[in-house]
C-alpha positions in Angstrom: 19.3 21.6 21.7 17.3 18.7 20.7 15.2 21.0 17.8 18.4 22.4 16.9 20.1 19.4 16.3 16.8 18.2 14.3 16.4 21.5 12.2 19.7 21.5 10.8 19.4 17.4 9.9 16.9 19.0 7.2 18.5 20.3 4.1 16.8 22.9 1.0 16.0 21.5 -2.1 19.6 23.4 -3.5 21.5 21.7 -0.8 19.9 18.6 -1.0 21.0 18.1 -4.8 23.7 20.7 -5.5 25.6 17.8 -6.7 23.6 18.2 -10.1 21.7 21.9 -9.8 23.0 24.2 -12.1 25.5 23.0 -14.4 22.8 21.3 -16.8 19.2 22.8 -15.8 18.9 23.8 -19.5 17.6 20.0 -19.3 15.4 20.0 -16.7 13.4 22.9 -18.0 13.1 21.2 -21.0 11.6 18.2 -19.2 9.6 20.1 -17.2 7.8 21.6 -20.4 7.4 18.5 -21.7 5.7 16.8 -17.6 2.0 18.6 -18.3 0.9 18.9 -14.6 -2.2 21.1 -13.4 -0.2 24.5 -11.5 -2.2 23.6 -8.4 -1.1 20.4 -7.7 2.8 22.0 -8.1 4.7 23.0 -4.8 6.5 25.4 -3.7 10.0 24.1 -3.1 11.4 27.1 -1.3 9.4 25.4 1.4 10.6 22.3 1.4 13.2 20.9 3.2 14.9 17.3 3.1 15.8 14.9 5.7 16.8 11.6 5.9 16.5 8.3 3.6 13.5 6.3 5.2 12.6 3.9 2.2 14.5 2.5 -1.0 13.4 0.8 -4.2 14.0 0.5 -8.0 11.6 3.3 -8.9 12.1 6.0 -5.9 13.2 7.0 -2.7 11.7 8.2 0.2 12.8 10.8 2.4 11.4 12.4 5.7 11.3 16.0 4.8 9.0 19.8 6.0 7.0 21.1 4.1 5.6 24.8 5.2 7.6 23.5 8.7 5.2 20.3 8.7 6.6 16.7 8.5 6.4 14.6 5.1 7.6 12.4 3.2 9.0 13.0 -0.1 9.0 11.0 -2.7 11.7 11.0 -5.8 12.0 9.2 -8.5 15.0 7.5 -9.5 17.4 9.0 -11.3 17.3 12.4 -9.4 17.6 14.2 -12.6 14.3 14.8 -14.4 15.9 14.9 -18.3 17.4 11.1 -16.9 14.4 9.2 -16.2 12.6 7.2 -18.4 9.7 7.3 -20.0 7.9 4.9 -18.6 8.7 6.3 -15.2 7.2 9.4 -16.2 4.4 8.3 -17.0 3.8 6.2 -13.9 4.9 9.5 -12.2 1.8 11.4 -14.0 -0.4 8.5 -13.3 0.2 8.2 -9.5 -0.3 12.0 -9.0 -3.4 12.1 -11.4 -5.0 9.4 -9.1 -3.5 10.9 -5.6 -5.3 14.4 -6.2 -8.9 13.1 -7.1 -8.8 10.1 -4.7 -10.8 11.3 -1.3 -10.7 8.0 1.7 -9.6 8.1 4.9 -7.5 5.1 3.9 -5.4 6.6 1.2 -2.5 8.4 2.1 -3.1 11.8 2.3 -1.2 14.1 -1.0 0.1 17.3 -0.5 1.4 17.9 -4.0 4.1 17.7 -6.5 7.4 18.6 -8.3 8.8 17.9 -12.2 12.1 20.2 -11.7 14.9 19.8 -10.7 13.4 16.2 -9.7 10.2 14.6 -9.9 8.8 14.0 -6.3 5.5 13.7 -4.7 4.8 15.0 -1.3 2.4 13.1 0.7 1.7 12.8 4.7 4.5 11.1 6.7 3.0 7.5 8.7 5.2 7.2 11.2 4.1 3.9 11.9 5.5 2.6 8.3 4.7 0.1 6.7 2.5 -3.5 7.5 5.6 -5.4 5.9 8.3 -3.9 8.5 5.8 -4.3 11.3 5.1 -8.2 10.3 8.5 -8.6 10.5 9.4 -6.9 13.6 7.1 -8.9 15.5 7.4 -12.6 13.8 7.3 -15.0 14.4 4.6 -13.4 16.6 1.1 -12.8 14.8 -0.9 -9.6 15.0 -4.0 -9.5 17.5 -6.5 -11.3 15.7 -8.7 -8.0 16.5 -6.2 -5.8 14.8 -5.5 -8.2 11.6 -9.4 -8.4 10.9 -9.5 -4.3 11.1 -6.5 -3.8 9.1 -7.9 -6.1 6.4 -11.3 -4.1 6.9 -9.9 -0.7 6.5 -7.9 -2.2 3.0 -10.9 -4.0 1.9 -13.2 -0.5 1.9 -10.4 1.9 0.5 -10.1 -1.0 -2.0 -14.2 -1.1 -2.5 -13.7 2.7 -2.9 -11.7 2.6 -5.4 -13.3 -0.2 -7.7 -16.7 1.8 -7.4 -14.6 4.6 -9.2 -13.1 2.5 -11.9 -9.6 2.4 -10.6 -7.6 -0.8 -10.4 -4.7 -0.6 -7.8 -2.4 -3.8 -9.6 0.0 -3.3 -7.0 -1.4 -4.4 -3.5 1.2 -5.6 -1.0 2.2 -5.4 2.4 5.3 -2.9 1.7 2.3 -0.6 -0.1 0.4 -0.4 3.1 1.5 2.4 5.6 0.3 2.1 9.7 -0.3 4.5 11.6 1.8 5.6 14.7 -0.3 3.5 17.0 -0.4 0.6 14.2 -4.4 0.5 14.4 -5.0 2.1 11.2 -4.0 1.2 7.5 -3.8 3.8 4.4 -2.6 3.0 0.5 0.0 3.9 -0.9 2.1 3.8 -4.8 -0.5 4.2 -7.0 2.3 4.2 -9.5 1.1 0.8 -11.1 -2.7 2.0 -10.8 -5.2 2.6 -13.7 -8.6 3.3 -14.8 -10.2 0.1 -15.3 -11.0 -0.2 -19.3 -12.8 -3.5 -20.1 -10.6 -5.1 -23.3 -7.1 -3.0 -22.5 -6.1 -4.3 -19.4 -3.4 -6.6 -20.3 -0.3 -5.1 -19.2 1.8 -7.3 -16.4 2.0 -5.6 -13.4 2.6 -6.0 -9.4 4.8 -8.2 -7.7 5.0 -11.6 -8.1 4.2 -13.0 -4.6 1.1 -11.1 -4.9 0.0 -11.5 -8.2 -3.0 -13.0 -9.4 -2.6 -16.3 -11.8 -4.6 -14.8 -14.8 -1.5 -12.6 -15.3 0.7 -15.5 -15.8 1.3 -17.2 -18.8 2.6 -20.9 -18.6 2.8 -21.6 -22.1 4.2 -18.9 -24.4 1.9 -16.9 -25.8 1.4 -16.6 -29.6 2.8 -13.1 -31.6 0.4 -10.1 -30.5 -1.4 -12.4 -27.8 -2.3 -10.9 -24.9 -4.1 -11.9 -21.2 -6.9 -9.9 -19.8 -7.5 -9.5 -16.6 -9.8 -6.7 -14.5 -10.6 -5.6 -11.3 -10.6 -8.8 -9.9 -6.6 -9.4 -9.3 -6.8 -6.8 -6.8 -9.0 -9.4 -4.6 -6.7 -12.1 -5.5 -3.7 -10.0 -3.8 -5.6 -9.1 -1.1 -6.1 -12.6 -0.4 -2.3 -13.1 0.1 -2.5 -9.9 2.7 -4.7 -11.4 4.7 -3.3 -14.6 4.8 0.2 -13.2 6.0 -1.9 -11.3 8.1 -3.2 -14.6 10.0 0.2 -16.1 9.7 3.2 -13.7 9.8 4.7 -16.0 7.1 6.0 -15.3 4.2 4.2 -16.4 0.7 5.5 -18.8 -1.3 8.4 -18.6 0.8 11.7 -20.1 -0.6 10.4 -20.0 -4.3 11.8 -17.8 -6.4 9.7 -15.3 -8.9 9.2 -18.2 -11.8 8.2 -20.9 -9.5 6.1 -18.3 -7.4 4.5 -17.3 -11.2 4.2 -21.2 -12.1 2.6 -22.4 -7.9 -0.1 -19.6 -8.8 -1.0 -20.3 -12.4 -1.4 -23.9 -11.1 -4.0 -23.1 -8.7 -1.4 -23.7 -5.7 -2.1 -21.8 -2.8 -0.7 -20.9 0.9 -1.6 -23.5 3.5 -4.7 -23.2 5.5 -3.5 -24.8 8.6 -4.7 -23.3 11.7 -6.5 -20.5 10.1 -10.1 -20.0 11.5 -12.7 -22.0 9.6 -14.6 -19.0 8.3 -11.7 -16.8 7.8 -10.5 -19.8 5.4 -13.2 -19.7 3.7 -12.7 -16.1 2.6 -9.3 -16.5 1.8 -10.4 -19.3 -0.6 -13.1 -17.4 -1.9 -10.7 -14.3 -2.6 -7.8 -16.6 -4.3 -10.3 -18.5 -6.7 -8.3 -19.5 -10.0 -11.5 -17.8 -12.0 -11.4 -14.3 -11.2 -15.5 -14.3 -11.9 -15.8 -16.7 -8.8 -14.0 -13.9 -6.1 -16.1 -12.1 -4.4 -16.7 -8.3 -4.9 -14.8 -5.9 -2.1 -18.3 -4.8 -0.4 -19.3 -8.4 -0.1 -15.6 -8.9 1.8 -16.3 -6.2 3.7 -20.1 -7.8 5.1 -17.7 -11.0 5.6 -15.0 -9.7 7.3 -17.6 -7.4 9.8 -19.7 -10.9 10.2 -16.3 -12.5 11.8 -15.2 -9.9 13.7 -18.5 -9.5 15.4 -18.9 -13.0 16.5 -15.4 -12.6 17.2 -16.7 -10.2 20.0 -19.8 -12.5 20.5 -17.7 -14.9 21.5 -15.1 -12.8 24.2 -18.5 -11.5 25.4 -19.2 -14.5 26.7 -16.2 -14.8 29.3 -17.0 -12.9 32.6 -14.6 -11.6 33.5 -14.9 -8.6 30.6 -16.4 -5.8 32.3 -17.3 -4.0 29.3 -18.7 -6.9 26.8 -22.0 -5.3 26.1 -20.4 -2.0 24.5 -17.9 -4.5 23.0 -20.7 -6.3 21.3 -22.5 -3.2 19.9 -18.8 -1.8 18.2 -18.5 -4.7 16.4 -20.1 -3.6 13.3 -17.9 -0.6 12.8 -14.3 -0.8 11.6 -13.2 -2.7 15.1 -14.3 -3.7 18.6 -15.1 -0.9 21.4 -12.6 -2.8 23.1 -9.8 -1.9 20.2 -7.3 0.0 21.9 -7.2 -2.1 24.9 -6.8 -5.2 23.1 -4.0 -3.8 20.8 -1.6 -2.8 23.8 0.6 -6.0 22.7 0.3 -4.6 19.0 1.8 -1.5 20.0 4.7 -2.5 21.2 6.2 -3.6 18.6 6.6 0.1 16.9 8.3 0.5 13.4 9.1 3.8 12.3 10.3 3.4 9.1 9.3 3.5 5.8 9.8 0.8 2.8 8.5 0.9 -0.9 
């Protein structure tokens, strides 16, 4: 009764949007003509079905959904109808499936494929353990396992290496953009909506949210007619820096500012507090945040960083006696996380989030 109850909760595209199928599709087609995506990346909707809402924001929604009788999530942009969204949104549509199909990590969500009619939607693997905002906030004002912060920050800071060795700039880092695994010991990227090939002289657009942004994409002082700010690769380390501070906190940045004074704290070189962060840790976070983008360190050399302090992380726990198992602990350390991962994550686990948030 139970797969009953949960088949039917899943509707056909037709069903789904009858509410604007068929009266107007003269539109649609029209838009669809105009939406050049390559015919392999294209599903086939009569194997789609859609479920329920599991994530809302100004540009999509999210919905749990089958494809081929396997869970997904499916993606559509706001408005449902194709002909009604703007141009701008169809181009960040284009972009994010352009970058999904050619983008091979074990830390990027995985893409399954695509629609432009009746609705623009992208199909990608459902992480059932949803997002690393929703889980921060389940458990505050708790902090993660320091174990299981410094491997989430790990797996983000090689996906992230990844992608800068390809030339592609993310702009949009954040904990809502970061999905979790069931078992919330594993972190993938997601909404490459905002992400671009890195071209040295044309990046000048603003983009990301402000919490997370990096200060060179501020302006303080108005900016002359046709001036522009140029930034690179760079403000990806800069948000990342904010990640992994929240990830050693559980607070929230710039808390009780709103998005101008967040803009203005940042250009000024004002940063989260420090307090009772770990020395070294600290020191990457100041490293990472640097006012002068040159001065931030490059992803791989985060990475060495973030494996030297989780290793004498594990140096350290070795040395209490009562771990049976400190030696294999010890030699895991340079690897994503500890041998002694799962069992130190059982208080992580917990704290399970299912849902999933833009």
């Amino acid at each position: 009764m139970a797969e009953e109850h949960e088949e039917h909760s899943f509707k056909t595209i037709g069903t789904a949007f009858s509410w604007f199928i068929g009266d107007d599709d003269s539109e649609d087609l029209g838009s669809e003509c105009a939406l050049k995506i390559e015919p392999s990346l294209l599903i086939d909707l009569r194997c789609l079905k859609i479920g329920e809402v599991i994530g809302e924001g100004s540009y999509s929604i999210v919905y749990e959904g089958l494809y081929d009788y396997q869970p997904v999530a499916v993606k559509i942009i706001q408005p449902s109808r194709t002909s009604a969204i703007s141009t701008r949104n169809k181009e960040r549509f284009l972009r994010e499936v352009a970058l999904l199909a050619i983008v091979n990590h074990e830390n990027v969500i995985q893409f399954i494929g695509a629609a432009i009619a009746p609705t623009l939607m992208i199909i990608t693997e459902l992480m059932r353990g949803g997002s690393l905002q929703k889980y921060l906030w389940s458990i505050r004002p708790e902090t993660p396992e320091l174990k299981l912060s410094l491997s989430l920050a790990l797996d983000l800071s090689r996906v992230m290496a990844y992608l800068h060795s390809n030339g592609v700039v993310h702009r949009d880092l954040k904990p809502s953009n970061l999905l979790l695994t069931e078992d919330k010991q594993r972190i993938k990227l997601a909404d490459f909506g905002l992400a671009r090939e890195e071209i040295s002289g044309e990046m000048t657009t603003e983009a990301g949210t402000y919490r997370w942004m990096a200060p060179e994409l501020f302006s303080i002082d108005p900016l002359p007619v046709g001036g522009r700010k140029f930034y690179d690769h760079k403000a990806d380390v800069y948000s990342f820096s904010i990640i992994l501070w929240e990830l050693m906190t559980n607070k929230t940045p710039f808390k009780g500012r709103n998005n101008i004074m967040v803009a203005y704290a940042a250009a000024k070189n004002i940063r989260p507090s420090l307090e009772g962060i770990p020395e070294d840790i600290a020191r990457l976070l100041q490293s990472c945040w640097a006012e002068d983008p040159k001065i931030r360190p490059e992803f791989t050399k985060v990475i060495d960083s973030l494996r030297n302090i989780l290793q004498t992380f594990c140096l350290q726990e070795s040395s209490v006696p009562v771990m049976a198992d400190t030696e294999e602990d010890v030699e895991g350390a340079s690897d994503t996380s500890c041998s002694e991962r799962e069992r130190e994550h059982n208080k992580a686990r917990r704290h399970g989030n299912s849902s999933f948030c833009l």
